[in-house]
C-alpha positions in Angstrom: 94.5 144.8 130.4 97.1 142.5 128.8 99.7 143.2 131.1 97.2 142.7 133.9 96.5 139.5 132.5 99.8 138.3 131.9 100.5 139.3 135.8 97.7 137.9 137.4 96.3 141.6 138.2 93.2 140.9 136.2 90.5 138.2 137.7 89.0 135.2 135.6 85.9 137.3 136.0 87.1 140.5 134.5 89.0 138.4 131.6 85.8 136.6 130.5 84.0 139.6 130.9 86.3 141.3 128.3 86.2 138.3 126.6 82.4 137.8 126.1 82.3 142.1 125.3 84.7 141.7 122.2 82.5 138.4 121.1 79.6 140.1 121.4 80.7 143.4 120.3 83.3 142.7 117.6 86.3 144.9 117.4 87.2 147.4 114.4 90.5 146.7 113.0 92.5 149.3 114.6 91.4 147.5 117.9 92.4 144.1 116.4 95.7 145.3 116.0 96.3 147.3 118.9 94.8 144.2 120.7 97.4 142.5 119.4 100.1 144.1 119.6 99.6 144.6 123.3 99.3 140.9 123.7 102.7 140.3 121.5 104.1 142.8 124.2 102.7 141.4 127.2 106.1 139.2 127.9 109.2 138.7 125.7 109.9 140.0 122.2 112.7 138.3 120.4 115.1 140.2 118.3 117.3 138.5 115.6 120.7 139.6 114.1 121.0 137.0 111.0 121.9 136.8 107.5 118.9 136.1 106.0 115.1 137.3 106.6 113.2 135.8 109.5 109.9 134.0 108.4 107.4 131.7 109.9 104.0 130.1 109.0 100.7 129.5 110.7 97.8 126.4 110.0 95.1 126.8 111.4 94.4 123.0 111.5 93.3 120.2 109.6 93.5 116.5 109.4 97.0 115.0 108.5 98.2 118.8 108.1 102.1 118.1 108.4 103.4 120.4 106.3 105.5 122.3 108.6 107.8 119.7 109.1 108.5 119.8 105.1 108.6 123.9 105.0 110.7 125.0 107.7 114.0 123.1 106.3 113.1 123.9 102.7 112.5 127.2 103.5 116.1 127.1 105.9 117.7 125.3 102.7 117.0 128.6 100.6 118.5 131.5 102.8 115.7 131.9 105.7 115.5 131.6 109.3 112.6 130.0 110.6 111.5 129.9 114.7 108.6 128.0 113.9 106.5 128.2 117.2 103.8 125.5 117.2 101.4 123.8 119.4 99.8 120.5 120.5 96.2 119.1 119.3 93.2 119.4 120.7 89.9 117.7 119.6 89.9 116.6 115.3 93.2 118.5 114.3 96.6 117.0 115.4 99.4 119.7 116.4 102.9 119.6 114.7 104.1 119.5 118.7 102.9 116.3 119.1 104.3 114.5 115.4 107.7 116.0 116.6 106.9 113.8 119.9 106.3 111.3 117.8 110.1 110.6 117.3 112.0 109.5 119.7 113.9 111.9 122.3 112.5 114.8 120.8 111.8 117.7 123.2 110.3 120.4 121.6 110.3 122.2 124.7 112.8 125.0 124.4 114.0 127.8 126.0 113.7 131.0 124.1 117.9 130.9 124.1 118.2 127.4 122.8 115.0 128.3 120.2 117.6 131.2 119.2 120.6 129.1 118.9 119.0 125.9 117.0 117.8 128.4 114.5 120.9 130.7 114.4 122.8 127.2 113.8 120.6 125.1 111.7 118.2 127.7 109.8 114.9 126.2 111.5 113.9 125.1 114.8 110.3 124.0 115.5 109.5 124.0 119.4 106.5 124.7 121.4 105.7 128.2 122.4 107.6 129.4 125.6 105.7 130.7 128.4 107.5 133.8 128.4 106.0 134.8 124.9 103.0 135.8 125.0 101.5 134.9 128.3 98.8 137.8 128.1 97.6 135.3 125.2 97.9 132.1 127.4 95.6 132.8 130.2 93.3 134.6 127.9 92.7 131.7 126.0 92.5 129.5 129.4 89.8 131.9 129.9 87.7 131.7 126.5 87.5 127.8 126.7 85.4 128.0 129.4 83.3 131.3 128.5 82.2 130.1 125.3 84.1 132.6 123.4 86.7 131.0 121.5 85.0 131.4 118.3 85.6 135.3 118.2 87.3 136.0 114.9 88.9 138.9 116.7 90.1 137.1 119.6 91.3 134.2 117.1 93.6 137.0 115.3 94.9 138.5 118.4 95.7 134.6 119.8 97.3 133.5 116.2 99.2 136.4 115.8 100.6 137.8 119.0 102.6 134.6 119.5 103.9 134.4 116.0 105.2 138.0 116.3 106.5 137.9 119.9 108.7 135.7 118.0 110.3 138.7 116.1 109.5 137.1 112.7 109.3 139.4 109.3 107.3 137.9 107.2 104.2 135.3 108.0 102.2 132.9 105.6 98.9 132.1 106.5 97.3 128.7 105.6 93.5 128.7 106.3 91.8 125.6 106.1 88.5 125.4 104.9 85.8 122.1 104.7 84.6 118.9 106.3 88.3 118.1 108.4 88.7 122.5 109.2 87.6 124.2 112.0 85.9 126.9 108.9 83.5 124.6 107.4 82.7 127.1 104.9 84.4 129.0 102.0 83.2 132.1 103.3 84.5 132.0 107.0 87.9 131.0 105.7 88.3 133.9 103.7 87.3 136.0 106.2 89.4 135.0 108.5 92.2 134.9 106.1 91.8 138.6 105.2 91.4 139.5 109.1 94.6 137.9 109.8 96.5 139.0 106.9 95.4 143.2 107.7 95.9 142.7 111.5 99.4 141.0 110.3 100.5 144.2 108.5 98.5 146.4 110.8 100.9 145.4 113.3 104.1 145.7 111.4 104.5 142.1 110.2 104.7 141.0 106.3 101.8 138.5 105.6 100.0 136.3 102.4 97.6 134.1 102.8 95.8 130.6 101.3 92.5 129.5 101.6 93.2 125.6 101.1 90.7 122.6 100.9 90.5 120.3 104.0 87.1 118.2 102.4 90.0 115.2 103.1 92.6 114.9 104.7 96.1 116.7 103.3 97.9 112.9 103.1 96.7 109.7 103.6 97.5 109.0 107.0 95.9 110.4 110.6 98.2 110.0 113.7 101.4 110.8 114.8 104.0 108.4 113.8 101.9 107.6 111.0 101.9 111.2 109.4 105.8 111.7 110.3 106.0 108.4 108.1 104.2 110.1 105.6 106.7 113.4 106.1 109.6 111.0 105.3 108.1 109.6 101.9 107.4 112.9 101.1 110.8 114.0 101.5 112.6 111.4 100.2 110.3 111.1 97.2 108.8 114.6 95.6 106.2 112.0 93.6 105.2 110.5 96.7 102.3 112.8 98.1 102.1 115.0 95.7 99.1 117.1 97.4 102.0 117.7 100.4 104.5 118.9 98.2 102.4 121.1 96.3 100.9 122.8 99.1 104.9 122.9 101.1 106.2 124.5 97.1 103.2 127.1 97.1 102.9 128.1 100.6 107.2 128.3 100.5 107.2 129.9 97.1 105.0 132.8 98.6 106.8 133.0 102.1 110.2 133.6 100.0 108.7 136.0 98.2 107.9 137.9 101.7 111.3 136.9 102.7 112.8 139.3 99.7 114.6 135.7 98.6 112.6 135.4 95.1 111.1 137.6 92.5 107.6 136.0 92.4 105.7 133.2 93.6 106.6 130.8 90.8 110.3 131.3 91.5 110.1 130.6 95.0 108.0 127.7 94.4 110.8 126.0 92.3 113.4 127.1 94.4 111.4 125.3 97.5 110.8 122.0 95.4 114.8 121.9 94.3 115.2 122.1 98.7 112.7 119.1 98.8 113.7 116.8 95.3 117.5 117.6 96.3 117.1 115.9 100.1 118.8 118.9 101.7 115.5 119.4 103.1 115.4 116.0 104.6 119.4 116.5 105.7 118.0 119.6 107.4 115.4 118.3 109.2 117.3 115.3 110.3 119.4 117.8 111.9 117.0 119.8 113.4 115.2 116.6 115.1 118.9 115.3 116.3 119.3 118.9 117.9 116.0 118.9 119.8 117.2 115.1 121.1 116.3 112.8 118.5 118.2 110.3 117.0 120.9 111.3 115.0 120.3 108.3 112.1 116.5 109.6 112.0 116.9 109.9 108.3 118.3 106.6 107.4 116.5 104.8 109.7 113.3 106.3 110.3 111.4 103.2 109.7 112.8 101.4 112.9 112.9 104.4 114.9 109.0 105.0 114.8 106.5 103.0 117.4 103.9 100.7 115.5 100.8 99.4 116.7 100.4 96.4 117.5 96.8 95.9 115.8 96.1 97.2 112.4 92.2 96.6 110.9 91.5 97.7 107.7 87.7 99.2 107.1 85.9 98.6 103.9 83.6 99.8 101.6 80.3 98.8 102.5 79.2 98.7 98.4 80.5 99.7 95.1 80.7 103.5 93.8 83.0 106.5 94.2 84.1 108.4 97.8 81.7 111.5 97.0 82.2 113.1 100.9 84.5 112.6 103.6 84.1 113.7 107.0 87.0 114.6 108.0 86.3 115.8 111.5 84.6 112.4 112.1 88.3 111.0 110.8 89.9 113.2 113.8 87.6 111.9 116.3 88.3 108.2 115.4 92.1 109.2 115.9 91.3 110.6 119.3 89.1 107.7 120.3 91.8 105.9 119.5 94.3 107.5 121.9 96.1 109.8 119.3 95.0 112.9 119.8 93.2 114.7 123.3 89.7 115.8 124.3 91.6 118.2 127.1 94.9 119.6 127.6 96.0 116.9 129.8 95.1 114.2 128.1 98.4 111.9 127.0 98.5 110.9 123.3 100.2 107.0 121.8 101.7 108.2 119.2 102.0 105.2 117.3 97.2 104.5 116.8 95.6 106.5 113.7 94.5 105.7 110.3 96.7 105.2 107.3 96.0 104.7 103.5 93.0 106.5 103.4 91.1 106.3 99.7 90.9 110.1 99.0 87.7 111.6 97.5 86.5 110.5 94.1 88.1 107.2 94.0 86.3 104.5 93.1 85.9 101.4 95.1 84.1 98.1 95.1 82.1 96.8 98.1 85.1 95.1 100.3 88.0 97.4 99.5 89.7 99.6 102.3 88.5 102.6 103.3 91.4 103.3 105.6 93.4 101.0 108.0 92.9 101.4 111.5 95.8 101.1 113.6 95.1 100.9 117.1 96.7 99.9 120.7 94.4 96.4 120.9 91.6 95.0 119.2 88.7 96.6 121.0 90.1 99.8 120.2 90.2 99.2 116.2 86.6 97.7 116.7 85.5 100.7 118.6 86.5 102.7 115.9 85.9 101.1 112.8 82.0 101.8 112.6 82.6 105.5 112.5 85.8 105.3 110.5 82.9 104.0 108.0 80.7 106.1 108.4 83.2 109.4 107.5 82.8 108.0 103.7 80.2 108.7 101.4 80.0 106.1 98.6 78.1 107.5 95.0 78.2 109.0 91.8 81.8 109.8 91.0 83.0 113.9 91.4 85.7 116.0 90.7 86.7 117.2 94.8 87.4 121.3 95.1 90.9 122.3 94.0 93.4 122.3 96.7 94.3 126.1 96.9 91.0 127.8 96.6 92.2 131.4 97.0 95.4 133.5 98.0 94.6 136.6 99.9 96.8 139.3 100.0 
């Protein structure tokens, strides 16, 4: 079946009928893995012969999620190799593919030779997926989006995980979003799929660990491209910053060493991660790694002039006095894709510079005129179009304490 898919043997037909039997039907997990495997095998496989263990680690999506670019170096600073394979966003999530556009010259596009040699050379590279990994997965998934079967947790797993081990990684951490900005809304799905994708993982041969983290706001206070790779730089320049980032980069690193065979437990990983970060090798790192895919090679020291702005910035305000009790954070997406920073299909081209920054996270409290968030948009009607439903994402009343930002670690 996979192979047939990946060669054009099998029709659309045939695909979505498989398709809509496994949604229907569910698979057991022997199936899930066997699924998955044959997917992971249905084009190339890469094999490593490095110093260090081979690791990776897989969002499944949230608003200003940007961790990635914070991990891979840290974890490359402390003795790992990482062939981060990522994608591009679709609908309320942003994809690390398109913050790495965000910089200028950056071509994330790589051959599976050049992915090998930036990460032999540098410890990380972060490029999208190649076609030849995979592509059993690719026109599968072509084929869900317009079955109505992408929500199948086992086709989910199978999609996830056969591209992440086609890359010929060892060990893979998990981080599955849960909330108002996540594709799981609920506790309960996320953990699921966490412990589906964590036994399919290991069914199939591949170390894994996952967290079940809170995405009721967004990760940083910024939405967009430029904007969030602005954040990244803060971040990295300053652990104190963001501090919700650099906790989340120190625990999911911390764990992913751990795999990796580089640290005893979690705790010593996680310190070993956050000397990478407060140290700026991490940054040095990166600013290599973006200079190797094409970017400029001053990134680090001049990041600020090297990013596009927009050239209209309209900050939305409170409409009366209390605490942010809710934030819909999938409403915050769709403002940033209204906006022209993020796509409603595949095809759709992004501005990298529109999004929302300095957004008040939940239970602050503010009075009636003070920003919400700041639109930044490509012209005026854009930021007006916007800025009612930018509004609308915040709940003003009684103050609360929001959920605690790791809810769970499975496995």
């Amino acid at each position: 079946m996979t192979q047939g898919l990946a060669s054009g043997a099998v029709t659309d037909a045939q695909a979505g009928a498989f398709a809509m039997g496994v949604c229907l039907r569910g698979l057991t997990p022997t199936g899930r893995v066997a699924l998955t495997r044959a997917m992971r095998d249905s084009g190339r496989v890469l094999e490593w012969d490095l110093p260090g263990p081979v690791l990776d680690k897989h969002s499944t999506g949230g608003i200003g999620d940007c961790v990635s670019l914070l991990l891979a170096p840290a974890l490359a600073e402390c003795g790992a190799y990482v062939p981060m394979l990522a994608g591009r966003g679709l609908g309320h999530t942003g994809g690390t593919i398109d913050k790495l556009e965000a910089v200028p010259g950056v071509d994330p596009e790589l051959s599976v030779e050049r992915l090998q040699e930036i990460t032999a050379m540098l410890g990380c590279a972060i490029a999208a997926a190649s076609p030849e990994l995979a592509p059993a997965d690719r026109r599968l998934y072509a084929v869900r989006d317009v079955t109505g079967t992408v929500a199948s947790l086992d086709l989910i797993t199978a999609s996830i995980l056969s591209k992440k081990l086609a890359a010929g990684i060892g060990g893979l951490m998990l981080d599955v979003k849960t909330g108002s900005g996540a594709f799981m809304k609920s506790a309960g799905e996320a953990r699921e799929l966490a412990q589906t994708l964590v036994e399919t993982a290991r069914g199939a041969g591949c170390r894994a660990r996952a967290l079940v983290t809170d995405m009721d706001q967004p990760l940083i206070p910024a939405a967009g491209n430029a904007l969030e790779i602005a954040v990244v730089m803060e971040a990295l320049a300053d652990a104190q910053a963001h501090p919700n980032l650099h906790r989340l980069t120190c625990t999911l690193g911390g764990e992913a060493l751990v795999l990796g065979g580089l640290a005893k437990d979690a705790q010593a990983g996680a310190q070993r991660i956050d000397g990478a970060l407060r140290s700026g090798h991490a940054m040095e790192r990166l600013g290599a790694m973006l200079a190797a895919l094409g970017g400029p090679s001053d990134f680090v020291e001049h990041w600020p002039d090297r990013l596009a702005a927009a050239p209209v910035s309209r900050a939305v305000t409170a409409p009366e006095a209390g605490h942010v009790s809710a934030i819909d954070g999938e409403m915050l997406g769709m403002a940033v894709v209204a906006l022209g920073g993020g796509r409603r299909r595949p095809d759709d081209r992004v501005n990298p510079a529109v999004g929302l920054a300095r957004i008040v996270p939940l239970g602050a409290r503010v009075e009636r005129g003070d920003p919400l968030a700041v639109v930044h948009a490509a012209d005026e009607e854009a930021a007006e179009g916007v800025s009612g439903a930018v509004r609308m994402a915040f709940t003003i009343g009684p103050e609360i304490h929001p959920e605690p930002l790791i809810r769970e670690i499975v496995g």
